[in-house]
C-alpha positions as a printed NumPy array, in Angstrom:
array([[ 75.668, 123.85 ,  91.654],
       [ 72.23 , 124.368,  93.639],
       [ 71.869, 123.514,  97.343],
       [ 70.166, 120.615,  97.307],
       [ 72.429, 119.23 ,  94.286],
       [ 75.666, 119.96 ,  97.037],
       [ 73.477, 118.279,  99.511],
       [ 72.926, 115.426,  96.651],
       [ 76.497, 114.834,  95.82 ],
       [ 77.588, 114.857,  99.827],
       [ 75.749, 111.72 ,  99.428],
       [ 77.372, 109.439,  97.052],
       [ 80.124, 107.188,  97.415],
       [ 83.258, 109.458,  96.058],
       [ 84.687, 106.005,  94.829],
       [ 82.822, 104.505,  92.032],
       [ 82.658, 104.434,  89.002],
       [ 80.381, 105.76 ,  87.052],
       [ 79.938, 107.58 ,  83.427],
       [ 78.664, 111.016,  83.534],
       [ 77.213, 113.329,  80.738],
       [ 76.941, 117.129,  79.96 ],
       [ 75.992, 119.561,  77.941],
       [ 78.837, 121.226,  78.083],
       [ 81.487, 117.755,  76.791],
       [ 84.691, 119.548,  77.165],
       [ 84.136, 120.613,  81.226],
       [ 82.92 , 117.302,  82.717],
       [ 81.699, 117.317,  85.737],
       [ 83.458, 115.833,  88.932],
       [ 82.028, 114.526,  92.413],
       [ 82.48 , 116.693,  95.283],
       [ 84.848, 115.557,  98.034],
       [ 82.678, 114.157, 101.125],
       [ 83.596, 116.521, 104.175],
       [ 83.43 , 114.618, 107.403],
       [ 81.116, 117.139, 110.278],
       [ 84.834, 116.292, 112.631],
       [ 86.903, 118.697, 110.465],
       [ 84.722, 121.382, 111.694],
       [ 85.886, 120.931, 115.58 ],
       [ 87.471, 123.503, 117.21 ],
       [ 91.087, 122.634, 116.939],
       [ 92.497, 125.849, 118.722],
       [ 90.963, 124.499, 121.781],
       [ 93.477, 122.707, 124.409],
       [ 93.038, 118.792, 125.252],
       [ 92.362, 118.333, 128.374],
       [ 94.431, 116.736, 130.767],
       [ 94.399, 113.171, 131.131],
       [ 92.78 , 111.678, 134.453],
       [ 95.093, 110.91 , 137.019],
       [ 94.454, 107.678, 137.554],
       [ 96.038, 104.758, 135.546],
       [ 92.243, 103.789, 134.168],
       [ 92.704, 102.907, 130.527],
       [ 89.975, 105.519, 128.751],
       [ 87.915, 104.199, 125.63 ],
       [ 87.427, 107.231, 122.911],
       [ 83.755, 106.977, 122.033],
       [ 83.652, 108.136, 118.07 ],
       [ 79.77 , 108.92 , 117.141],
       [ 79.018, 106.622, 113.939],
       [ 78.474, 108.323, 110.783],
       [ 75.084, 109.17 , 109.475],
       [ 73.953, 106.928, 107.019],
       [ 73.509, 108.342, 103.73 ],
       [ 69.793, 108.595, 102.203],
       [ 69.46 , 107.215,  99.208],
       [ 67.449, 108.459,  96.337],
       [ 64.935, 106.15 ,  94.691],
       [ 64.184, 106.543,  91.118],
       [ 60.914, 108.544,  91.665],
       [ 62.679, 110.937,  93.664],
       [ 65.055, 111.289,  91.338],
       [ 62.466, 111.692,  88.286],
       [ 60.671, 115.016,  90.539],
       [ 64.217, 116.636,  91.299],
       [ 65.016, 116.336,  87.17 ],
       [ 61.379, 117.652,  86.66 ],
       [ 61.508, 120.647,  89.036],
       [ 64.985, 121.843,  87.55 ],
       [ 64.125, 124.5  ,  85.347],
       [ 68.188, 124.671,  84.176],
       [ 68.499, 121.575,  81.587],
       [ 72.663, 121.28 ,  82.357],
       [ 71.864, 121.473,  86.306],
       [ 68.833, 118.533,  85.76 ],
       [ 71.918, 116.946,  83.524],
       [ 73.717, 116.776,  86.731],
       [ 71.251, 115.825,  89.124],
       [ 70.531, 112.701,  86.256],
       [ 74.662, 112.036,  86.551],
       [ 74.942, 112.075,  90.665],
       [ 72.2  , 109.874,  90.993],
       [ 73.895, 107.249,  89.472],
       [ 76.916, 107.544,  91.964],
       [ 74.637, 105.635,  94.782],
       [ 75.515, 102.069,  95.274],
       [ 73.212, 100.337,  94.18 ],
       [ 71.396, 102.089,  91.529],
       [ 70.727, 102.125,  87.578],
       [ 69.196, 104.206,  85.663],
       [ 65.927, 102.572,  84.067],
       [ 63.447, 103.809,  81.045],
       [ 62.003, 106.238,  83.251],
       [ 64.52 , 108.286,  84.498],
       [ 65.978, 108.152,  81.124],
       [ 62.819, 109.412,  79.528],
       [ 62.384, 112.202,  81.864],
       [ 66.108, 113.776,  81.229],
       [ 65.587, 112.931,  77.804],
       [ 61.878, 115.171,  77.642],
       [ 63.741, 117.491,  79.716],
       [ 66.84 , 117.918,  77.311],
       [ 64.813, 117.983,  74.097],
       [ 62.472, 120.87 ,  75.174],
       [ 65.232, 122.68 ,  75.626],
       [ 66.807, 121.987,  72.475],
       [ 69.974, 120.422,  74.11 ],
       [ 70.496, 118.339,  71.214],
       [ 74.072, 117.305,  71.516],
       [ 73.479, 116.364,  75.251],
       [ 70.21 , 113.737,  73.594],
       [ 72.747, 112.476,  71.46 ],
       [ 75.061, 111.868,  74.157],
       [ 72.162, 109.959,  76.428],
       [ 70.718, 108.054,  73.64 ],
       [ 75.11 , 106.967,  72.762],
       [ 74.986, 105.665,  76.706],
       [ 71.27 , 103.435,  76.241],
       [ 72.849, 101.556,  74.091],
       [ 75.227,  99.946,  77.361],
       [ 72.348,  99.422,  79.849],
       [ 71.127,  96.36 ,  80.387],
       [ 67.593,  97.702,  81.594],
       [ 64.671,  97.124,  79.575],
       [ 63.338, 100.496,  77.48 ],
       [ 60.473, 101.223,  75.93 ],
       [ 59.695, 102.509,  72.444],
       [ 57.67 , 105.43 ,  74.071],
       [ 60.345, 107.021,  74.938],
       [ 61.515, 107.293,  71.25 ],
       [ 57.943, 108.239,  70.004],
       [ 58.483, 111.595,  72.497],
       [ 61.393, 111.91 ,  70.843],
       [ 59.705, 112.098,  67.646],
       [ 57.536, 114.539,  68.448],
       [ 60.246, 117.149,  70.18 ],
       [ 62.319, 117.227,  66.844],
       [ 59.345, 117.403,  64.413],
       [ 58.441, 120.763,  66.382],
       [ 61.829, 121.967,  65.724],
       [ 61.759, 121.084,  61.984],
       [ 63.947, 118.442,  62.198],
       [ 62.5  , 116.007,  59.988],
       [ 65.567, 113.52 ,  59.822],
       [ 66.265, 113.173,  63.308],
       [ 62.346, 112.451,  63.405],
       [ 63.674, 109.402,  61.501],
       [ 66.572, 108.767,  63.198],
       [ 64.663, 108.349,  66.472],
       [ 62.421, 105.69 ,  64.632],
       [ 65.459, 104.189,  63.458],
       [ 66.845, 103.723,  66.838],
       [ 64.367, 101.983,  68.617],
       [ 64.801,  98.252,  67.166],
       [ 68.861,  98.8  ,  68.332],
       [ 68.104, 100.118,  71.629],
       [ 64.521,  98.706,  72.646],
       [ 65.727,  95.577,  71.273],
       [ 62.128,  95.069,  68.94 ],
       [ 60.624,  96.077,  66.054],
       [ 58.457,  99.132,  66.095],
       [ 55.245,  98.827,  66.819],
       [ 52.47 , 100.405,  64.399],
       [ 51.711, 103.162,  66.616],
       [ 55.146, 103.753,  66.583],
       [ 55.331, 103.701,  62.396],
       [ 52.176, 105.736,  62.336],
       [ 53.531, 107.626,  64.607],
       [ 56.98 , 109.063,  62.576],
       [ 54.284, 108.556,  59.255],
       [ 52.099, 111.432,  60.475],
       [ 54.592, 114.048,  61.265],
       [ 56.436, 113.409,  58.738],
       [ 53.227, 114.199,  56.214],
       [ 52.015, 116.664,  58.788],
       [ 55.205, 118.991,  57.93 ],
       [ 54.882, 117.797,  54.301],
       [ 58.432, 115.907,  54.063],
       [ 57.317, 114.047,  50.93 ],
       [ 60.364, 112.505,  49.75 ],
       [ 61.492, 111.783,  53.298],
       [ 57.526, 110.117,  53.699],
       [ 57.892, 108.095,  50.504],
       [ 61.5  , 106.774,  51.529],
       [ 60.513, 106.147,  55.005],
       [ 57.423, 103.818,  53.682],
       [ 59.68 , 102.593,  51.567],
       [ 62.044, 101.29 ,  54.267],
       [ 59.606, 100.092,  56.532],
       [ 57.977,  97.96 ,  53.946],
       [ 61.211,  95.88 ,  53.233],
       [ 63.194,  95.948,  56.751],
       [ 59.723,  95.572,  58.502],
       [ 57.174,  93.485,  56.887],
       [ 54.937,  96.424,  57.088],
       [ 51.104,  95.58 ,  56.795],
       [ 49.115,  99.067,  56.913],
       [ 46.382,  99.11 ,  59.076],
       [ 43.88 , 101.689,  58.946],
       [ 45.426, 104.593,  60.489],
       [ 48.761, 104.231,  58.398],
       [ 46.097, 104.194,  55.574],
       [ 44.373, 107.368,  56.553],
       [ 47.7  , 109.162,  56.869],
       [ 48.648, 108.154,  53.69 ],
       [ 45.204, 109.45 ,  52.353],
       [ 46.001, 112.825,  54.101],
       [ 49.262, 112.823,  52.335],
       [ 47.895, 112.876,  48.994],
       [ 44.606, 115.276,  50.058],
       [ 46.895, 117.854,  51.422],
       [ 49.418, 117.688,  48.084],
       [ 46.029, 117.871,  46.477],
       [ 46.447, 114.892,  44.353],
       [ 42.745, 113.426,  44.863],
       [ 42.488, 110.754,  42.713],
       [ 45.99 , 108.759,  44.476],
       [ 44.116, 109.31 ,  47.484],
       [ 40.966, 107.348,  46.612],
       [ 43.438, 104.294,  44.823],
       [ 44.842, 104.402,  48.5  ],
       [ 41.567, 104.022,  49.535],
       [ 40.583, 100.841,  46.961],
       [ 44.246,  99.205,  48.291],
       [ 42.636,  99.457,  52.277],
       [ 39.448,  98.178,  51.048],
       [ 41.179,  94.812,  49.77 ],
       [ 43.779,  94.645,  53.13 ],
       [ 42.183,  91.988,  55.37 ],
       [ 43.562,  94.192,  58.411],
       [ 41.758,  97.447,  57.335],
       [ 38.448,  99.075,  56.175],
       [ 37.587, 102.819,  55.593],
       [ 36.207, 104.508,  58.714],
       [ 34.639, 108.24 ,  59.264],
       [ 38.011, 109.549,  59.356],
       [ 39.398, 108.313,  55.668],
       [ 35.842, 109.809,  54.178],
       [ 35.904, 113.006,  56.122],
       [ 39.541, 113.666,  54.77 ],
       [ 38.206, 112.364,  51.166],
       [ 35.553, 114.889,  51.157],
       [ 37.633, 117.634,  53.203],
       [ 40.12 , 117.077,  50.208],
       [ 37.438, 117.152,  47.283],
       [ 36.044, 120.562,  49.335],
       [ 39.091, 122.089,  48.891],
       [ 39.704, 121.406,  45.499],
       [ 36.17 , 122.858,  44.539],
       [ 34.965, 119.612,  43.375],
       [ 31.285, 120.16 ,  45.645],
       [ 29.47 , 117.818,  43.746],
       [ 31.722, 114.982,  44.606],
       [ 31.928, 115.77 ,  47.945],
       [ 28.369, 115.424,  48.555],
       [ 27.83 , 112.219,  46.644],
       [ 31.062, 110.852,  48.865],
       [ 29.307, 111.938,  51.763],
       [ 25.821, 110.196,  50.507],
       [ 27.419, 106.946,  50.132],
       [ 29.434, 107.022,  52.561],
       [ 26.237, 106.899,  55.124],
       [ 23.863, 104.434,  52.427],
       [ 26.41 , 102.246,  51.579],
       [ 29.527, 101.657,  54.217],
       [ 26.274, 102.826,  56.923],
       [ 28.764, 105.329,  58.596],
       [ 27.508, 107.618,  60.244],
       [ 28.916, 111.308,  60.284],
       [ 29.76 , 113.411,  63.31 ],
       [ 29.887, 117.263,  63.68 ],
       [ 33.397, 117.24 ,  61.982],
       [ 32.225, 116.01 ,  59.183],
       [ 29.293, 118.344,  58.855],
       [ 32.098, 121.33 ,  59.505],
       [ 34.055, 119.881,  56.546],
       [ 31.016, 120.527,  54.15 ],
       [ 29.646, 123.519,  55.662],
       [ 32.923, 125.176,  55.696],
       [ 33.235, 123.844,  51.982],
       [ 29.895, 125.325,  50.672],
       [ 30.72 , 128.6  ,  52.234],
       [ 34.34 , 128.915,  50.781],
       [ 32.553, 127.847,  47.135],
       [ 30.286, 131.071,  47.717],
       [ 27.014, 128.738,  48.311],
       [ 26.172, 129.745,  51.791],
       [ 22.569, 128.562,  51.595],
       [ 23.643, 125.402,  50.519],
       [ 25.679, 125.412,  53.521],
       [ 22.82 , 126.246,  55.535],
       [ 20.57 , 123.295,  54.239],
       [ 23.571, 121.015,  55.654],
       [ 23.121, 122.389,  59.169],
       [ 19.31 , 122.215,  58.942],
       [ 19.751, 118.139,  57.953],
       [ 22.476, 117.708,  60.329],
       [ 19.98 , 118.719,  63.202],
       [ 17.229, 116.474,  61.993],
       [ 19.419, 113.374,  61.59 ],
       [ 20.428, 113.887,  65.641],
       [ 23.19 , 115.456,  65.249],
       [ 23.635, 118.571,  67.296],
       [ 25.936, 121.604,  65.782],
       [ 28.41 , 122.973,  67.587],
       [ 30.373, 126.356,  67.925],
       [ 32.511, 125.343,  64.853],
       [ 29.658, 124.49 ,  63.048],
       [ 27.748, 127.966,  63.524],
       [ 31.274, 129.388,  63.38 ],
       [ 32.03 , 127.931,  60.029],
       [ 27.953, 129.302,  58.839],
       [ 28.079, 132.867,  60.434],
       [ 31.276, 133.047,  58.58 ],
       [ 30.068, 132.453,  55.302],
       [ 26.98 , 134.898,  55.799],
       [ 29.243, 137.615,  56.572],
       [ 31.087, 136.989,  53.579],
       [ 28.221, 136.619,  51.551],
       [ 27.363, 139.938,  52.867],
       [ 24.224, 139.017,  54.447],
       [ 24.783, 140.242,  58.237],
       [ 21.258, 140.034,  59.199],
       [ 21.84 , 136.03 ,  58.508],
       [ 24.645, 135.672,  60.677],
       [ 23.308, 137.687,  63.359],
       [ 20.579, 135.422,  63.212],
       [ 23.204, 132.299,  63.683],
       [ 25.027, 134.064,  66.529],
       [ 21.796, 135.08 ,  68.699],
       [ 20.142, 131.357,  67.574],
       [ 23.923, 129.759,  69.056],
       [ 23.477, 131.982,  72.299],
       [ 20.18 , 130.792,  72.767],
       [ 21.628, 126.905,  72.866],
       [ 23.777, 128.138,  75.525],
       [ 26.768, 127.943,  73.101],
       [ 29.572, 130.62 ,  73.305],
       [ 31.656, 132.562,  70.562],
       [ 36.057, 132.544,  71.125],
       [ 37.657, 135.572,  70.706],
       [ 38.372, 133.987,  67.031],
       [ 34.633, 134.061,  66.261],
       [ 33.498, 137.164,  68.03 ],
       [ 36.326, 139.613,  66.361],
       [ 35.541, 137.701,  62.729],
       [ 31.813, 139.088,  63.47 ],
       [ 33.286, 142.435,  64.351],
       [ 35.435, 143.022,  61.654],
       [ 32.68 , 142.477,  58.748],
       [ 30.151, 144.595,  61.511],
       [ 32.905, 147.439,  61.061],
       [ 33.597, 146.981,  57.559],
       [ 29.838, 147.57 ,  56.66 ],
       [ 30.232, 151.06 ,  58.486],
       [ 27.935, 149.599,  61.529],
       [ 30.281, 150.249,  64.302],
       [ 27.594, 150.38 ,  67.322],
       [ 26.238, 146.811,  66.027],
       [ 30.351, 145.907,  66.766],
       [ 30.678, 147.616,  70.017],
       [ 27.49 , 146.041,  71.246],
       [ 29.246, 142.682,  70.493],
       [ 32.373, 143.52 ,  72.394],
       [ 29.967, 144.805,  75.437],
       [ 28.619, 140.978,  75.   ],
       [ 32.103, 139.734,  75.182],
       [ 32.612, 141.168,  78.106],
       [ 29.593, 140.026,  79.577],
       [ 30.374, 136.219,  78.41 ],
       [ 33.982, 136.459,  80.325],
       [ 35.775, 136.   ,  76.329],
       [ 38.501, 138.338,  76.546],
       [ 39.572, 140.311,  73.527],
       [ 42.677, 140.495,  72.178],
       [ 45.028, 143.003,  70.537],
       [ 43.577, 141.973,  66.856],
       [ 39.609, 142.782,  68.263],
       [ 40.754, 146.11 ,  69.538],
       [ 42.705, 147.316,  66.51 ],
       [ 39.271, 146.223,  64.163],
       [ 37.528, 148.403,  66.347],
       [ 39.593, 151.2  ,  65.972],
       [ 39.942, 150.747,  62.361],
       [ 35.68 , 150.866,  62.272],
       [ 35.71 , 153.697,  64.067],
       [ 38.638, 156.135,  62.287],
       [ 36.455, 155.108,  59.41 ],
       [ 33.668, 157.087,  60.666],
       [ 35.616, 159.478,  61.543],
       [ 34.851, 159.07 ,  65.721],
       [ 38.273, 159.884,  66.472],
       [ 37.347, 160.912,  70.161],
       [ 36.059, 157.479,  70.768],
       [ 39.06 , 155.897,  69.34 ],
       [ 41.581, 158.119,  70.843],
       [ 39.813, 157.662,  74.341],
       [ 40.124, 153.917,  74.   ],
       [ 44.074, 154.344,  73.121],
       [ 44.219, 156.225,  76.113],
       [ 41.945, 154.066,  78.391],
       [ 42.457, 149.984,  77.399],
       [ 46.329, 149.639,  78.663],
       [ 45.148, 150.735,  82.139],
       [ 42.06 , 147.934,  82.172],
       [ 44.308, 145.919,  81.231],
       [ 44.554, 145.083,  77.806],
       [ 47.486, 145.23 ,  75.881],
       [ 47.821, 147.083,  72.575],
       [ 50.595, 147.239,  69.721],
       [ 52.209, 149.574,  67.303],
       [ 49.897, 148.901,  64.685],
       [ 46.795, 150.121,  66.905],
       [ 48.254, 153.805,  67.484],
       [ 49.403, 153.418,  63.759],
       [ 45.857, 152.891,  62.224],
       [ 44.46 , 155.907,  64.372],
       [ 46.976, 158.543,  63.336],
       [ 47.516, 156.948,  59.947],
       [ 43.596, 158.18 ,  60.033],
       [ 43.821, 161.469,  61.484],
       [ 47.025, 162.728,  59.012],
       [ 44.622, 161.531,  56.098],
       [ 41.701, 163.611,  57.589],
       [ 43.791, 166.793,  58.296],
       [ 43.168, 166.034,  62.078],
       [ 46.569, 167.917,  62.966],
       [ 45.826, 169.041,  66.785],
       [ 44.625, 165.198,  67.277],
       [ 47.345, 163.411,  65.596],
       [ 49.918, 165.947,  67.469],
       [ 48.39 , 164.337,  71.081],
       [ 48.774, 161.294,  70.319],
       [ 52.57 , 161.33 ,  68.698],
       [ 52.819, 162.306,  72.565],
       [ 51.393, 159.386,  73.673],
       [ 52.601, 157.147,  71.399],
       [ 56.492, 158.614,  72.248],
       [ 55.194, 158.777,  76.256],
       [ 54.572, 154.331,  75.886],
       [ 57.928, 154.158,  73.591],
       [ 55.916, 153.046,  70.276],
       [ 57.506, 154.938,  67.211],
       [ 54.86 , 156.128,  64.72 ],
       [ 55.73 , 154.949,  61.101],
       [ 57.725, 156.684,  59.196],
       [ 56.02 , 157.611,  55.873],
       [ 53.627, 159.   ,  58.365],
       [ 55.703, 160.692,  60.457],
       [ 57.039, 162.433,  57.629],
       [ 53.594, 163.174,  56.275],
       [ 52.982, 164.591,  60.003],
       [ 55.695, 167.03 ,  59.981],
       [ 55.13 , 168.318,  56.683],
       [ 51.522, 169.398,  57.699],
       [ 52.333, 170.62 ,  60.426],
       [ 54.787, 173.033,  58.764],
       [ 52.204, 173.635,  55.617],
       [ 49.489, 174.334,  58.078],
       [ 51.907, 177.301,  60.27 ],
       [ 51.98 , 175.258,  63.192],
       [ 55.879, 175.102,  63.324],
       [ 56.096, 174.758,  67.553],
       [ 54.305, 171.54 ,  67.229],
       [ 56.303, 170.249,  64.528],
       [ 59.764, 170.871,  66.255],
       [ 58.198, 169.441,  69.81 ],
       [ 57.299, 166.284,  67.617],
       [ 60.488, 166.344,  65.747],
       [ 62.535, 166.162,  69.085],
       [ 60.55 , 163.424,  70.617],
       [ 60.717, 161.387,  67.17 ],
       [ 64.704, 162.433,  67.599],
       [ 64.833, 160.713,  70.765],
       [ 63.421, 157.138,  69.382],
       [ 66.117, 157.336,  66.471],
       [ 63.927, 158.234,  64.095],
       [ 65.618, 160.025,  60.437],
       [ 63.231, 162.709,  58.707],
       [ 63.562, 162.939,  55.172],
       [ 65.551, 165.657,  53.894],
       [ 62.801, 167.705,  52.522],
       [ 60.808, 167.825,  56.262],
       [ 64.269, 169.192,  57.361],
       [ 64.522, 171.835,  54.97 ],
       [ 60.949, 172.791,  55.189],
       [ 61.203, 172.953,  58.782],
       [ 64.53 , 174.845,  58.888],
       [ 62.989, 177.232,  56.458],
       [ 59.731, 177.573,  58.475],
       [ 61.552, 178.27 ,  61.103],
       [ 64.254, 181.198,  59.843],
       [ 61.046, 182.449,  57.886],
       [ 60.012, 183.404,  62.102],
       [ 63.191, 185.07 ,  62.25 ],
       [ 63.647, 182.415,  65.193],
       [ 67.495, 181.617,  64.074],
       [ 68.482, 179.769,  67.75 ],
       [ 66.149, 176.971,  67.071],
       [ 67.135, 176.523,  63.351],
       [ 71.028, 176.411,  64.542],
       [ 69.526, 173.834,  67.029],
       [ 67.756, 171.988,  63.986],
       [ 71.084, 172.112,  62.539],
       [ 73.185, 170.239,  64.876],
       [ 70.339, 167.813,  64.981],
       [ 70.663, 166.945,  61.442],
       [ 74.561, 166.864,  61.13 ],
       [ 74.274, 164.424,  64.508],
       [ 71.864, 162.119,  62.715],
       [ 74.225, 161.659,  59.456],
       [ 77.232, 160.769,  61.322]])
């Protein structure tokens, strides 16, 4: 137990009662004794003599210290400051000790957020059992958290159990943010069955009347299993609720569903009426939604003609708008059109992520214009976006590609010092390169370097490596890399063994081929 939690239990009454929970059931925790400051007098010391006179003498005790108490806020910043879920646990059980003092909905909701993070399960369950005693009013927001913490750790059921518990515990029904709520994860991690029976349920033990949100999830639902045409009947059942109407959200996932399904034509007249009938009027979402859908259906200047009437109805594009366009050039092919898109987005003062930049990069490289590339990671640099492991290795890959293996091996060398941080694969594309180009000297170096920073090259080409080596005479280099590959556990095949054993006896150099020996019978046993 910390300091301060010591300092924390010295504090409490040691006599009442009180219910405590753990993460650990079977050791529960205890109070601490309160030591009194007089136990710590120097009892070796002699009493002094009493005064001669008969004057009765009045012992003057000092009065304890009164105890601090610890008000629910504090006690809310000492759970969230605990990095150690069982020792904020604690802190959550001494608190309750004080005379005086009940947990309410927010303590209870911050050892709760604090538990579930840390996938303490057993201890939520354990919390959630005590709620049920209080007498303190909760609040379903507690439970929606709840919701949230166990969808991200795929735990669709106890998604539902948490909705389930809130009319027992918060004492009323669930609200609709609260249905809408457990709804939309529920079809966000595409639990149908557990969806349908869910809706199911809350229709008969709830009275449920969809508004339009419920609606919209429900017409996500059926996009994203692409089953279109339930998706619009959802939409003719909100049209007749009194409660609900489409909005901009149920069209753009309409025509974000029709996109996806290749169904352009549709989209488009959705979109039409959408704006001449129901007078709605799109945002820059819903332009991305099209744009992105033209350029996956191969009709990038269709695509453009969508930007160039999304600017003249006021709408101004954004970076995932000229994202979504320069994308679809590039795959069109037509890099002189998305340069055009990137320099025309700089000019509005509008700046690439690493996402778009190494996208750019990669179809740069891939159409053998590697300077065009590095010029765009010289303008990263200059716009503050940092690039990433993934921008680095297309690089690299551009480069091996035309053959500029100095420039590649110098930026191996050079990027983990500025910083940046490289993987396996980015020494693996560079000597996968030089073995295919016969490069032998190169792709020797940088097996050092590569063993020197503890990445192990792959083995097919490893193999391939050794066997080149030995074809080409250069036997010293191929037992140096052999013992360095050795050292990282790495298992030749049995043919670079024998050619190198053979290589090396052929020299008349029999020490080393015992040594090779040894090696070998070491690595089978």
């Amino acid at each position: 137990m910390t300091k301060t939690l010591k300092n924390l239990c010295c504090l409490m009454n040691p006599f009442l009662e009180y219910r405590c929970f753990s993460c650990s059931p079977s050791t529960p925790s205890s109070p601490l004794p309160w030591i009194s400051p007089l136990q710590y007098l120097n009892r070796t010391s002699p009493k002094p003599d009493p005064p001669p006179t008969e004057v009765a003498t009045t012992t003057v005790v000092e009065p304890r210290k009164k105890s601090k108490f610890i008000s629910h806020a504090s006690a809310i910043n000492l759970i969230k400051r605990e990095t150690d879920p069982q020792r904020a646990l604690e802190i959550f059980n001494s608190v309750a000790k004080q005379k005086g003092f009940s947990h309410n909905n927010a303590t209870y909701a911050t050892i709760l957020q604090k538990l579930a993070q840390s996938k303490k399960f057993q201890a939520v369950d354990a919390v959630l059992h005590q709620m049920t005693y209080e007498t303190c009013k909760f609040h379903e927001g507690l439970f929606i958290n709840l919701m949230k913490h166990f969808s991200k750790f795929s735990l669709h059921e106890r998604v539902v159990e948490m909705f389930d518990a809130i009319l027992p515990i918060v004492r009323e029904k669930p609200s609709l943010k609260a249905i809408s709520t457990c709804l939309n994860l529920l079809v966000e991690s595409n639990q149908v069955d557990l969806t349908r029976k869910f809706l199911l349920n809350s229709k008969k033990s709830l009275n449920l009347e969809p508004n339009t949100c419920i609606f919209n999830i429900l017409v996500k639902h059926h996009c994203k299993n692409g089953d279109i045409d339930s998706a619009f009947e959802v939409v003719e059942e909100m049209k007749k609720s009194p409660v609900s109407c489409p909005n901009l959200i149920t069209y753009s996932t309409l025509i974000s569903g029709l996109c996806g399904r290749g169904r352009l034509k549709e989209a488009i007249e959705l979109f039409e009426g959408m704006v001449s009938k129901d007078q709605i009027l799109p945002d820059a979402l819903t332009y991305n939604v099209l744009i992105n859908g033209f350029c996956h259906g191969g009709k990038v200047d269709r695509a453009l003609k969508i930007m160039e009437f999304m600017k003249k109805n006021g709408c101004n594009p954004n970076v995932f708008n000229y994202s979504a366009l320069m994308n679809g050039f590039c795959k069109d092919g037509k890099l002189k059109e998305a340069k055009e898109v990137f320099d025309e987005m700089k000019s509005l003062g509008l700046k690439l992520d690493t996402v778009g930049y190494t996208t750019l990069i990669n179809f740069f490289c891939r159409a053998r214009r590697v300077d065009e590339a590095m010029d765009l990671l010289k303008d990263m640099r200059e716009n503050k976006c940092r690039a990433d492991t993934v921008t680095f290795n297309v690089i690299l890959g551009g480069l091996c590609r035309e053959r500029r293996f100095e420039e590649a091996l110098g930026m191996l060398e050079r990027l983990p010092y500025e910083g940046f941080h490289l993987n396996k694969a980015s020494y693996r594309i560079v000597l996968n390169s030089l073995c295919r180009e016969g490069e032998l000297q190169k792709a020797t170096q940088l097996v050092g370097l590569m063993l020197g920073r503890g990445f192990l090259p792959h083995f097919a080409t490893s193999n391939e490596l050794l066997i080149h080596l030995c074809e080409a005479g250069r036997v010293g280099d191929a037992v140096m890399a052999l013992l360095g590959l050795l050292e990282l556990g790495f298992k030749p095949e049995p043919d670079s063994w024998a050619l190198l054993v053979e290589l090396v006896c052929r020299e008349r150099r029999l020490l080393p081929a015992f040594e090779l020996l040894d090696d070998l019978v070491i690595q089978e046993m």
